[in-house]
N, C-alpha and C positions, 0 to 999 in steps of 0.2 A: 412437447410443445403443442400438442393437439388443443384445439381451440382457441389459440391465444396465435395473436400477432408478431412479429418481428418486436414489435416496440414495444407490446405488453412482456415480452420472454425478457427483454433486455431489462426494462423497468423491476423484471420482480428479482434480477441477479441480485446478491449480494456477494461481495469478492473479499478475500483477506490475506494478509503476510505478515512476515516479520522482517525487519531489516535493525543494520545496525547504526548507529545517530553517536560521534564521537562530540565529543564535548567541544570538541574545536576541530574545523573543517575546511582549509585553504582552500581560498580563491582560484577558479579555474584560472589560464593563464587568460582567455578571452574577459572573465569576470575583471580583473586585476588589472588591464591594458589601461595606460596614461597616454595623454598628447604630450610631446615634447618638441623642446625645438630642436632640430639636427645636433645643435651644440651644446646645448643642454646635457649635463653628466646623466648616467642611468640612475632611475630613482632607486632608492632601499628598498628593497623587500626582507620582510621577517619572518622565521616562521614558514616554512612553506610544507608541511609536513601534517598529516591529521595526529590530533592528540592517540595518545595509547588509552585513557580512559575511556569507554563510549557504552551505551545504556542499549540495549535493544525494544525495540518498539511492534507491538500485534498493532494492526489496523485494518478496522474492518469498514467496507464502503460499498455506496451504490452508486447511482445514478443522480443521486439528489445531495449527496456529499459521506461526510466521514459518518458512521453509526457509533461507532467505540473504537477508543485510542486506549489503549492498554502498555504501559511500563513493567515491563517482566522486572520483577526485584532483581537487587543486585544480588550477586555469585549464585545465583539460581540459573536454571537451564527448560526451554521447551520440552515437555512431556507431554504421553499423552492424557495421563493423570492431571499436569495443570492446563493443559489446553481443555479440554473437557471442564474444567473448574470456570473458568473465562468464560466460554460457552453459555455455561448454568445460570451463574452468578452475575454476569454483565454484559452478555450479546442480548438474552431474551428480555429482561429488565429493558434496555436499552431501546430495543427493537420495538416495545413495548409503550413507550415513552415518546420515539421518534420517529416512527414509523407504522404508527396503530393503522394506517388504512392500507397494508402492504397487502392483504389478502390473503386467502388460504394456500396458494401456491408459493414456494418459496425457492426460489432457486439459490445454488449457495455453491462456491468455485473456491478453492485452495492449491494449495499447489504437491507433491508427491511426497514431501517429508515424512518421517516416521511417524513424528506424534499426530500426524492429520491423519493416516492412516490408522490409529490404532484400535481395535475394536469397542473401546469403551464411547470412541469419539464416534465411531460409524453408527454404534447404540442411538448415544445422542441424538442425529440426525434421522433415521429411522422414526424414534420416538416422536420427534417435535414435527413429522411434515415436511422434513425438507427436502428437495429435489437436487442430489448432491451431480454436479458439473463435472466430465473427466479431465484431467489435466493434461496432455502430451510431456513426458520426460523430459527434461534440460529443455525445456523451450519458455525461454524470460521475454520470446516476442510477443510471445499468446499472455503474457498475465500482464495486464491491468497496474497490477503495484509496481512490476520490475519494468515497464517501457513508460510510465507516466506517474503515478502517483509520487513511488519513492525519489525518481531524479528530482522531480519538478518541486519538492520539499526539501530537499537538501541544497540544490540551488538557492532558496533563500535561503536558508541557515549558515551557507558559505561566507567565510571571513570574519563570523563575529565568535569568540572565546565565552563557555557557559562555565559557570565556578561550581555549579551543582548542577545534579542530574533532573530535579525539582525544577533550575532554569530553563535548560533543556527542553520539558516540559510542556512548559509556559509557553517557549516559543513554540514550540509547533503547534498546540492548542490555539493561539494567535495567527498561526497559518490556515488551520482548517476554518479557523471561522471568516479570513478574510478573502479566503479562495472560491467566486461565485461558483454557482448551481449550476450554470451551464458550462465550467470545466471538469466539472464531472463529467457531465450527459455529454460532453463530448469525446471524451476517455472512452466511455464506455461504447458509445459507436464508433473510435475507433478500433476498437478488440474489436465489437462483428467486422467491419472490414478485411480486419487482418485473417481472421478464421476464416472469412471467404479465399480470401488471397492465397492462404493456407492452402485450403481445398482443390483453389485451380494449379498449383504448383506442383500438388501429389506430395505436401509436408516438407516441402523444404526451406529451409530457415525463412524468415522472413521480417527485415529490420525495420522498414517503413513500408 
């Protein structure tokens, strides 16, 4: 972080995960709450179950919003062979395209799984300049995707039924584009918060 600011370190993160996106994804019970009248019988509910189908989703982001939303094909599995393929083929194309004034430093945050680990991906990163971020084990308070990005996208997608993983898709491509700029930039100052919060605690957990 030597010569660079608080706001310049945070601007040049880029952060990424994987999560899983079911095709169908019941309404919280607070999403789902009706008014009624006391006398009123209990409304119907349907369905209150996530589909067994569901597609998993890479996403990769910063501070200015999504860089690359990646659909892992179906009955396929993360590796490090195809994470490193993603990387090559449509993080830097991308980065490229939507981020040309990111500058020579790059900092770049994942989280402990194998295939982010693997030597061909560490390669990768080496090679391209990037200033890889360490992660704390099992800790979903510190990443970005698991305290903000992925709730707050599945939240909208909650209650509506996708027939294909193609719609799926769709909608959250229509989410990242309708989620302004500064709920990113606020995401991500809340991770430094938390990493402070972190720090005065001595690592222990930390939910808000």
């Amino acid at each position: 972080m030597t010569g660079r600011t608080a706001g310049d370190f945070i601007s040049s993160i880029i952060t990424m995960d994987e999560t899983w996106v079911p095709l169908f994804n019941p309404e919280t019970k607070r999403q789902s709450a009706q008014w009624k009248h006391v006398t009123s019988p209990p409304p119907r509910k349907f369905r209150v179950i996530a589909s067994a189908e569901k597609m998993m989703v890479s996403m990769f982001w910063d501070s200015e919003g999504v860089i690359l939303t990646h659909c892992v094909p179906k009955s396929t599995t993360v590796t490090g062979a195809s994470y490193e393929a993603v990387l090559t083929s449509k993080l830097l194309p991308a980065l490229q395209q939507k981020r040309p004034n990111k500058g020579p430093i790059r900092s770049f945050h994942h989280d402990n799984a194998p295939p982010h680990r693997a030597n061909r991906v560490q390669s990768f990163f080496q090679s391209n300049n990037f200033e890889l971020i360490p992660h704390a084990p099992y800790s979903p308070d510190l990443a970005p995707s698991d305290f903000w990005l992925f709730p707050t996208m599945k939240d909208a997608l909650r209650g509506r039924s996708y027939e294909s993983r193609s719609a799926v898709a769709s909608a959250i491509f229509q989410w990242v584009n309708h989620t302004p700029k500064e709920a990113f930039a606020g995401a991500m100052q809340a991770w430094r918060e938390r990493c402070k919060k972190c720090i005065r605690l001595e690592g222990d957990y930390v939910e808000k």
